[in-house]
C-alpha positions, 0 to 999 in steps of 0.5 A, spaced: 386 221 345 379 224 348 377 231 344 377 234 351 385 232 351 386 235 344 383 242 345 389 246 347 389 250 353 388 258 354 395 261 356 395 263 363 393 272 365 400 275 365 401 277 373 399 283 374 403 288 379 399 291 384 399 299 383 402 304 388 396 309 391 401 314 395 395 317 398 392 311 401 399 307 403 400 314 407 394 313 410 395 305 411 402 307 415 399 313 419 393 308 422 398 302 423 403 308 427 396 309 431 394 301 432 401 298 433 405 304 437 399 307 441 400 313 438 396 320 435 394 322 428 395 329 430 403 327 431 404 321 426 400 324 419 404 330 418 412 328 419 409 323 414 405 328 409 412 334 410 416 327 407 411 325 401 411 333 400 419 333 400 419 327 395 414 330 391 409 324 391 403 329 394 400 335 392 395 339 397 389 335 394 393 328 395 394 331 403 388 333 404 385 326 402 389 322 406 388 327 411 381 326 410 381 318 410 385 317 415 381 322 421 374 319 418 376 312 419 379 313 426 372 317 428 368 312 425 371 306 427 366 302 431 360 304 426 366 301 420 367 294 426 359 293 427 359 293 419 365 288 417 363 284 423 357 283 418 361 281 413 366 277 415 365 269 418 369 271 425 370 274 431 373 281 429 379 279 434 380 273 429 382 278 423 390 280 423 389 288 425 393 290 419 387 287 415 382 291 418 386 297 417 385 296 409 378 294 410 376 300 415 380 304 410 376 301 405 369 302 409 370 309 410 371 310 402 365 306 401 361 309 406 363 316 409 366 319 402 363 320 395 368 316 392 364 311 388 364 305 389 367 302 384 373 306 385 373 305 393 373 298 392 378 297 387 384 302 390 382 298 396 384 292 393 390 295 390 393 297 397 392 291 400 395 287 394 401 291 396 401 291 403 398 285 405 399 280 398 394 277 393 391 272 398 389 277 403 388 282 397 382 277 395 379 277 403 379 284 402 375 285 395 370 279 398 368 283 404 368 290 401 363 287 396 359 285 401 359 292 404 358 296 398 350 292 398 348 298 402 349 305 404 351 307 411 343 308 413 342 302 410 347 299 415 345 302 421 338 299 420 342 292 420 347 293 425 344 298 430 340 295 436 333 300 436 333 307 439 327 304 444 330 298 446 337 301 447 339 307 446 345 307 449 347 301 445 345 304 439 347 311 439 354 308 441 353 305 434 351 310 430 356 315 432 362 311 434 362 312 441 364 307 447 358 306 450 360 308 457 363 314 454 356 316 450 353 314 458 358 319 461 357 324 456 349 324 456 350 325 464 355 330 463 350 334 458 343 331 461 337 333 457 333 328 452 336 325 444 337 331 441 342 333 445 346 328 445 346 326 438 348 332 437 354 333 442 356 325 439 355 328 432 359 334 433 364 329 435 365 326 429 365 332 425 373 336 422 375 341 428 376 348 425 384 350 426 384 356 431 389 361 432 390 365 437 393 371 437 398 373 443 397 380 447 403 385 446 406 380 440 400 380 434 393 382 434 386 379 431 388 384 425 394 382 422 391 375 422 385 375 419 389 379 413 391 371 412 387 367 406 382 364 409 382 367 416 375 369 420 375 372 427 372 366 432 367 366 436 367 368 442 374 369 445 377 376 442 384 374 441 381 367 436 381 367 429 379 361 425 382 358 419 377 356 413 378 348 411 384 347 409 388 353 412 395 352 414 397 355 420 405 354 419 404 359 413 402 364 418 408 369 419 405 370 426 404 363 427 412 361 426 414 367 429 412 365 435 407 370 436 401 367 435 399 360 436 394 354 435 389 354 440 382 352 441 377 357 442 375 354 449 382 354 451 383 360 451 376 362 454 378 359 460 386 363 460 382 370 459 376 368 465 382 366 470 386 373 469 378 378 468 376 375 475 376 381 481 380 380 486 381 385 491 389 387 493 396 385 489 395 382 482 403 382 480 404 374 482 400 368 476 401 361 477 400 355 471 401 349 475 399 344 469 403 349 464 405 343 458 404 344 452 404 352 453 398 355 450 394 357 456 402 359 459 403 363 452 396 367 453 397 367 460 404 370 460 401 375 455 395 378 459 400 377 465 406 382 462 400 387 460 399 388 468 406 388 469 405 381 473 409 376 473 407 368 471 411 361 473 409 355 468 410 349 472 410 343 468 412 336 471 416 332 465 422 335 463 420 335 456 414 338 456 416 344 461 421 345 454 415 346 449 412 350 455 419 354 455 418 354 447 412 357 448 413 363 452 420 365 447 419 371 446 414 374 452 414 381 452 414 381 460 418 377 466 417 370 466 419 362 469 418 356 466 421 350 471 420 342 472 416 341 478 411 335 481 404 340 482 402 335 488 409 338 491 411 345 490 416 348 491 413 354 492 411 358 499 404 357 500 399 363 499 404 365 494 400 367 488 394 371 485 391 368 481 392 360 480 391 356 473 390 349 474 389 345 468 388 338 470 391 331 467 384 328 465 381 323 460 381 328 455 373 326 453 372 333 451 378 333 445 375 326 442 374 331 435 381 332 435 384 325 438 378 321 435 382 314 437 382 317 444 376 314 445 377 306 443 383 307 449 380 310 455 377 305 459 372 306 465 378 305 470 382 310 467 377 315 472 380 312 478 387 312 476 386 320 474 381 322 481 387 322 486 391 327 482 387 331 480 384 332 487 391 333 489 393 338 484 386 343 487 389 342 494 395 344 491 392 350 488 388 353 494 395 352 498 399 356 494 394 362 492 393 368 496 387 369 501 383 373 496 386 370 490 383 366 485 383 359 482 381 356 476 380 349 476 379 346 468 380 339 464 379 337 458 373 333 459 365 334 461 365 328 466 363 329 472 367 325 476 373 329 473 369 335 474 364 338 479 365 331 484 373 334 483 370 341 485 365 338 490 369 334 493 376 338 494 370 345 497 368 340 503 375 340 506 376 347 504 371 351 507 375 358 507 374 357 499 368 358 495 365 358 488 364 364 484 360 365 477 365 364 473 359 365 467 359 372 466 367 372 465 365 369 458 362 375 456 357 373 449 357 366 450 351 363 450 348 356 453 352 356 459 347 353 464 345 354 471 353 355 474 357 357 477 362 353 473 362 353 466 362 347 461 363 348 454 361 343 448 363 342 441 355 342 438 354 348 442 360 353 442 364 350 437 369 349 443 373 343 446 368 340 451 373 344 457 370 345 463 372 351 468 371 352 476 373 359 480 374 358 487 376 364 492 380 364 497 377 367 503 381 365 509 
């Protein structure tokens, strides 16, 4: 019998169970909602959070955290893509999306968070052994291992093409951007490097949480007596929530008296209901009123004049968060289901008209981050018609002497002036008016006599908003 039989063997390592991380499971199940169902974080994270706070798995630190890891690796999923696709042996295509999930959880940790390394490294492998199994879990820690050699500038400098051969590309990297997007917005904004990387920047950055007081029902006042609160920027009716600030704990918000709205859209709502016009001012029309906050603001304003507002919506479902909205309305108003491109209202009804077009939603990209991995291109030229049809409708059914606003979420300009120009050419009873001084305070509002709002500049969505009169 040799020496090498004799020496007695080492017992095996007792299999070790994998450790259950609650926050960083939470934050798994909320990026597979967005990748398998195509839905928004903004809809998946909180049911998923109340429920972990019900079971009382989580505290308000553990929200915070999941809320963080899954927003920061959604925001900065195609700078986390270009790293792993460093690290990994195969096309990224090749590699199971729940994988990647980990791994891009795993990278944002490593890369976007002060977690140390070791820590990010080790709980990502952890999760992966429980939602992938130990074989994957093996991938995982060799990959993160590998990415762990390098910080974020680091990483940019290997993955990124240079400024001067490419910008376009690299700006796409660095800031996790689609290239046709950061292409779009780079037109839209015009101006050299600084700008558009402060605009992309800006993009990747928390949204504050604004709330806006309804008129007649709450007050700026009474919101800003809230743990912190601070009074918005521009519009008279904001206020802002500090980081962490949660608007169902605001009594107002819950009565239905206040509500969540960003700061440029409710800057768009109050241009539309201060432009002069001449004659009657009794009749106001939402023809895009889902989900309800311009209609809600609206109806308010309106109701102090003693006008009347109709919020027209399209989807039965949508017309009810409209209805839900609007609950409570001090004044007089209607909520129905109607197709805008076929009203049924007379023509020349109205006073004043909003219409909020259906879009690409490239000005909201800090709120809906995976947003941007989903629009393509051609979703341009699906949107275009409607959103030419829905302004027709719009100077149709205003009075002669009365305004239109036409808005949309998102600075592209074949969703904004080319929608505008267009539409005028076939109107010439219509014209333009300078929607700039109807933004009191605001700076930076460029030539006119539109208005773009941008998140690097006013600390808005990127909401766009032209003032036509009817003149004949």
């Amino acid at each position: 019998m040799s020496e090498q039989s004799q020496r007695p063997r080492r017992p095996a390592k007792p299999y070790r169970r994998p450790q259950k991380d609650p926050v960083r499971i939470l934050a798994f199940e909320a990026l597979r909602a967005v990748d398998e169902r195509d839905a928004y974080a903004n809809l998946v994270l909180p049911p998923l959070l109340r429920k972990a706070r019900d079971k009382g798995d989580f505290d308000a630190r553990d929200a915070a955290l999941a809320t963080e890891l899954v927003y920061g690796t959604l925001r900065r999923q195609g700078t986390y893509d270009a790293v792993i696709a460093a690290c990994v042996d195969r096309p990224l295509r090749e590699v199971d999306p729940p994988v990647l999930d980990v791994l891009s959880l795993g990278v944002h940790q490593l890369l976007g968070t002060r977690i140390p390394t070791h820590a990010a490294v080790s709980a990502s492998v952890e999760l992966a052994r429980v939602v992938l199994g130990d074989g994957r879990a093996k991938f995982v820690n060799a990959v993160l291992r590998k990415v762990a050699q390098a910080d974020l500038d680091g990483w940019m400098e290997k993955v990124a093409p240079s400024y001067d051969e490419d910008p376009e590309d690299h700006l796409a990297v660095v800031h996790s951007h689609p290239r046709w997007v950061v292409s779009a917005l780079w037109d839209s904004l015009g101006g050299g490097r600084a700008g558009i990387e402060d605009l992309l920047a800006a993009d990747n950055e928390r949204p504050e949480v604004t709330l806006v007081a309804r008129p007649g029902r709450a007050t700026a006042e009474e919101l800003l007596r809230e743990e912190a609160a601070v009074p918005g920027r521009w519009s008279p009716y904001a206020v802002r929530l500090a980081e962490g600030g949660e608007p169902g704990a605001v009594g107002a918000v819950r009565e239905g008296r206040a509500g969540v709205q960003d700061e440029g859209s409710q800057l768009v709502a109050l241009a539309l209901a201060h432009a002069p016009i001449e004659g009657s001012d009794t009749k106001w029309l939402d023809g895009c009123a889902g989900p309800g906050g311009k209609a809600a603001l609206l109806a308010a304003l309106a109701a102090e004049r003693g006008a009347t507002l109709l919020a027209s919506e399209k989807q039965p479902h949508r017309a009810g968060l409209v209805a839900g909205a609007l609950a409570g309305n001090p004044g007089p108003y209607q909520v129905i289901a109607a197709d805008g491109t076929r009203p049924p209202w007379r023509p020349g009804t109205f006073d004043r008209v909003l219409m909020d077009v259906p879009c690409t939603g490239l000005g909201a990209l800090r709120r809906r981050p995976e947003a941007r991995w989903r629009r393509r291109p051609e979703d341009l030229e699906n949107f275009a018609p409607l959103q030419r049809a829905l302004l027709r409708t719009a100077l149709d059914s205003v009075r002669v002497g009365g305004i239109v606003g036409y808005a949309t979420c998102s600075p592209h300009l074949a969703e904004t002036r080319a929608v505008v120009a267009d539409v005028l050419k076939q109107r010439p009873e219509s014209e333009l008016i300078d929607a700039r001084p109807l933004l009191p305070g605001v700076p930076e509002l460029g030539e006119g006599p539109d208005v773009q709002l941008w998140p690097h500049l006013h600390g808005t969505d990127a909401m766009y908003l032209a003032l036509i009169r009817r003149t004949g």
